[in-house]
N, C-alpha and C positions, 0 to 999 in steps of 0.2 A: 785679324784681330789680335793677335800674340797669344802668346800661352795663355794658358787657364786653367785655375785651380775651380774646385766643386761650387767653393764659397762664390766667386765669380759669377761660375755656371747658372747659378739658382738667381743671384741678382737680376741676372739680363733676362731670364725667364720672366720671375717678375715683374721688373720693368718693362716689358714688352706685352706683358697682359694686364700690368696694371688701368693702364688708361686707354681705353678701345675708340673714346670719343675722336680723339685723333683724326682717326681714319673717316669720318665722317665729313673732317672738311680738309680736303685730303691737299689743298690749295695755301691753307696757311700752315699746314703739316711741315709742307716740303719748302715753304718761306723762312721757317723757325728752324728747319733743320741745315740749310743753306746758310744761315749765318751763324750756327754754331760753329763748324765747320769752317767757315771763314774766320770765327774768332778765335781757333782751335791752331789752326793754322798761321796767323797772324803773331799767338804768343811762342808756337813751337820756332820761327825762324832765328830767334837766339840763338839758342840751342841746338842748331842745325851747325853752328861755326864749331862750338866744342866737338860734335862729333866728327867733324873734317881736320880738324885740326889733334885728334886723338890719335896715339900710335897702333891701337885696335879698336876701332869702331864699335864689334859685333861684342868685344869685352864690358867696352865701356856700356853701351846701351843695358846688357844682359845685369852689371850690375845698379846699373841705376835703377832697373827692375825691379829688381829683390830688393834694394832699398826701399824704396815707393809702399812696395808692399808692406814689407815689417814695418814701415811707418804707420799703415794702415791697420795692421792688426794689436797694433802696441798702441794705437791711439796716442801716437804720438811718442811714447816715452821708451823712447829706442837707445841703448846702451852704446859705448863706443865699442870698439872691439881692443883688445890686450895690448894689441901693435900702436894701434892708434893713443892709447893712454903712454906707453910707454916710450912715445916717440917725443907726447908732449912733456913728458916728466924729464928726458932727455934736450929740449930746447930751455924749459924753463930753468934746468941747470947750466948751460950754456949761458942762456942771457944774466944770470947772478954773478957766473965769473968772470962778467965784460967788466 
C-alpha cells in the first residue's frame, strides 16, 4: 500500500466500514473491483516509461508522493518552491536578452 500518514489511516477505515452492503453480493463486489484495477492499471502504463527512463526511480516515485499529497492537503493551491521560481525568473531574463 505505500506509506501512510494517520489522515490516510482513518480514510481506509472508513471506507472499508462504510458500506458493508458490498459484501453481500460478494459477485458484483469483485467484478467492480477487477475493473477498477484494470482501469488503474491501464492509466498507470504512461507513467511506467518516466520511471524507467529516470536516473533514480525510488527518488523520482518517493517525490511525486509528497507531491500528490501537498496537492491533496492544499486543495490544490500548492506553492512553487524558491529554486523553481528562481530558476524561471532566471530563463525569463534569458529569453528578454534574445
Amino acid at each position: 500500500m505505500g506509506p501512510n500518514d494517520p489522515r490516510n489511516l482513518t480514510g481506509d477505515i472508513v471506507d472499508g466500514s462504510y458500506f458493508p452492503m458490498a459484501d453481500l453480493n460478494i459477485y458484483l463486489s469483485l467484478l467492480s473491483t477487477g475493473i477498477k484495477v484494470l482501469e488503474i492499471r491501464a492509466s498507470l502504463m504512461e507513467q511506467e516509461k518516466l520511471v524507467e527512463q529516470s536516473v533514480d526511480p525510488y527518488a523520482l516515485v518517493k517525490d511525486i508522493y509528497f507531491q500528490q499529497q501537498e496537492f491533496k492537503v492544499k486543495d490544490g493551491k500548492v506553492e512553487k518552491p524558491a529554486e523553481e521560481k528562481e530558476l524561471e525568473d532566471d530563463i525569463d531574463a534569458y529569453l528578454d536578452n534574445l
